[in-house]
N, C-alpha and C positions, 0 to 999 in steps of 0.2 A: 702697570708699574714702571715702565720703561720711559713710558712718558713723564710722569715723576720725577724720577732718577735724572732726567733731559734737562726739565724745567727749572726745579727747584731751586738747585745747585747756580743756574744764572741768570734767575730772577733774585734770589739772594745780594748776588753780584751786581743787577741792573740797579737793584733799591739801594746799596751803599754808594754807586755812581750818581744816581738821578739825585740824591737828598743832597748830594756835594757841587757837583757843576752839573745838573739836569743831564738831559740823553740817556736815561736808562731802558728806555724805549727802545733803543736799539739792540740791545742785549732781547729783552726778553719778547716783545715782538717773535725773531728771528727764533727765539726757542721753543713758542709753541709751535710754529711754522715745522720745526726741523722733528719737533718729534708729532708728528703727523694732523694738529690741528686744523682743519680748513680751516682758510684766509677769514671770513669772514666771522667765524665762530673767533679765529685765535683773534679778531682784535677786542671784539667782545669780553672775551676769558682776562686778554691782556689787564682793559679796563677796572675788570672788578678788582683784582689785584693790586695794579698801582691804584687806585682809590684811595687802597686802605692804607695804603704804607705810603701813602704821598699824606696821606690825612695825620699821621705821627711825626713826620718829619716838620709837615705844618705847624703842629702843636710845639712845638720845641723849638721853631725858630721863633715861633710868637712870646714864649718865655723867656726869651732871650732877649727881645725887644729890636727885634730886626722888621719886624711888620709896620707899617704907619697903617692909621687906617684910613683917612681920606682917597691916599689914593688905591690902597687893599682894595678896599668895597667899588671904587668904581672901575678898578681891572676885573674886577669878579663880576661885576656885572658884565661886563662887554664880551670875558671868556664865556657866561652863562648863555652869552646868545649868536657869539658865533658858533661853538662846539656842536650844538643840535645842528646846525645848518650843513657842516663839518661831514656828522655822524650818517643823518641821511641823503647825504650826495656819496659817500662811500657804500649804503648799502641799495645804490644805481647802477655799480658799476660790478664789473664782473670779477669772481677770483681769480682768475688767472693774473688781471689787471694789479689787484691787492698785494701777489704776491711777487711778482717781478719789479714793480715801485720801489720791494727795498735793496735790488741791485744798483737802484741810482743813487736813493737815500743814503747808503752807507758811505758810495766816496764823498759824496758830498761834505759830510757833515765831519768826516776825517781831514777832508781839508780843511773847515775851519779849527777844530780839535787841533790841528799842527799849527794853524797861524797863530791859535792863542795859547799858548804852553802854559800858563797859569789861569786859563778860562776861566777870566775876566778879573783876575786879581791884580789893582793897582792902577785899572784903568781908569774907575770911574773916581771921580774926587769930587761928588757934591755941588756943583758950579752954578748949573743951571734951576732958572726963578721956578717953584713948586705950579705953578698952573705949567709951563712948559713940560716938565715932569710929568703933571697928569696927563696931557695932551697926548704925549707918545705912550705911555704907559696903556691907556685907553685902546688906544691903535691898536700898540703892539697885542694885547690879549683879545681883541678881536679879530685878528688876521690870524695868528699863529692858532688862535683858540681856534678857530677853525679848520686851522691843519690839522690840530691836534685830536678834532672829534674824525677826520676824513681816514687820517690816518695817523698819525700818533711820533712814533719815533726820532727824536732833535728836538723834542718842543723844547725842553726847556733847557737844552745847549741856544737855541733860536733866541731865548727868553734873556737867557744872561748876557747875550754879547749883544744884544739891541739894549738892554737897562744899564748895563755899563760904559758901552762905547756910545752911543747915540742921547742915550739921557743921563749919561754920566754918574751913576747912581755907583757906591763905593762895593766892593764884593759882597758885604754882608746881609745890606738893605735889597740890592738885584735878587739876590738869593733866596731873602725872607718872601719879596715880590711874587718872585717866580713861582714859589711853593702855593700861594694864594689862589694865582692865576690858573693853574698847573689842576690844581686841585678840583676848582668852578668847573674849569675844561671835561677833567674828567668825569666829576659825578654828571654833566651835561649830558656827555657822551654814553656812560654808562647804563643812563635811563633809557635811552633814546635803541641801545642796544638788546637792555633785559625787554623791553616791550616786544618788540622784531625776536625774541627768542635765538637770541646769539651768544646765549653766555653759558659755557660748562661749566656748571656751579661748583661738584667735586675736587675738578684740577684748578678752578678760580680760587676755591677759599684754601686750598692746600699753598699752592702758589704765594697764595696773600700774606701767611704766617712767615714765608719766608723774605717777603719786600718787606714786611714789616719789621723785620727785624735788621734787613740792610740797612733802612731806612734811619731807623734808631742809631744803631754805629754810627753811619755816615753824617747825618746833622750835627750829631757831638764834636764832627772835627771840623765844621768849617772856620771856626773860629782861630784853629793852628794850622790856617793853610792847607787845610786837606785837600784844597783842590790840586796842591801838587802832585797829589799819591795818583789821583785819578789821570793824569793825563796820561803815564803810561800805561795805565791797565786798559783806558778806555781804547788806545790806537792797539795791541793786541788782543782783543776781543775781536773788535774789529773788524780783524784782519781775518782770523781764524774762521768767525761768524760768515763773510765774503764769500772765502775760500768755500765753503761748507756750502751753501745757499747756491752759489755756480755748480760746483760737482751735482748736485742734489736734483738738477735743473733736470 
């Protein structure tokens, strides 16, 4: 029950961040870890969960018409076939490996988190010819997809500030992008993990009702700037998440 009690509360929290500026991965990652998951079972568990609540947030950017689908379908394929490759180079390596990875991962991704105070809002303006677009797009969800099946956490902070700043893409469309990519990545990865028996199904589907429902809030705002709200919660999470995972060591 404790574990629970851990999880739920900031996977909730990771789902209403990941659907608005990505990086929800770092929250809840770090919470199955802290309430006593093994590494490799907790990215598994993670998986199933954001799955489902990446798959809502999906659906609602797409009624919204933030998705294209030319270049949707061809990120999703490229995520679809790095993520597997991602997924079983991660289950190579050892947990200890798994688990100490996210003392790097977190400052990292807080220093971009501080360079972009509105994570990626007002970067991108549309500029660049649509085959360029696809080009990096492509890339982009097959490099990251692959971080994302290896290990997971910043994908899609990774996602918006490469479709904003480098393909110039405006916050809404990055965003709709990301969800698509984000999503390929995942179910990728999550096959790749149920096979290998690395998924607690229990704390997975419990977990899930509660991204799913971050997930829901959070898409509904990005259209009023909700990525504002996120940037302070996501640098004290954070913070706290750091602190925890070192003592914890």
């Amino acid at each position: 029950m404790i574990s629970y009690l851990i999880v739920c509360p900031l996977v909730f929290l990771a789902g209403f961040i990941d659907s608005i500026a990505g990086g929800g991965g770092l929250i809840s990652l770090p919470a199955f870890l802290i309430a006593g998951v093994p590494p490799h079972m907790a990215l598994g568990t993670n998986k199933l969960s954001s799955t489902l609540g990446t798959t809502v947030s999906t659906i609602r950017y797409g009624k919204n018409g933030f998705i294209h689908g030319k270049i949707a379908i061809a990120a999703s394929v490229a995520a679809l076939i790095g993520s597997p490759i991602g997924a079983n180079l991660s289950l190579l390596v050892s947990e200890s490996v798994i688990k100490n990875m996210m003392i790097v991962i977190l400052p990292i991704v807080a220093y971009y988190v501080l360079r972009n105070k509105n994570m990626g809002a007002g970067e991108g303006i549309d500029t660049l010819p649509e085959n360029r677009v696809l080009a990096i797009a492509i890339m982009a969800a097959f490099v990251v997809g692959m971080y994302d099946g290896f290990y997971g956490p910043g994908t899609g902070t990774f996602l918006i500030l490469i479709l904003t700043g480098v393909a110039k893409m405006n916050i809404q469309k990055a965003s709709g992008l990301t969800k698509v990519i984000n999503l390929s990545s995942n179910i990728a990865a999550l096959i790749t993990f149920i096979i290998n028996g690395k998924v607690m199904y229990p704390l997975g589907f419990a977990a899930a009702v509660f991204c799913i429902g971050g997930h829901y809030i959070g898409s509904g705002m990005v259209v009023n700037n909700g990525q504002k709200i996120v940037h302070p919660i996501v640098l004290v999470v954070l913070t706290i998440l750091f602190i925890k995972i070192i003592t914890g060591q």
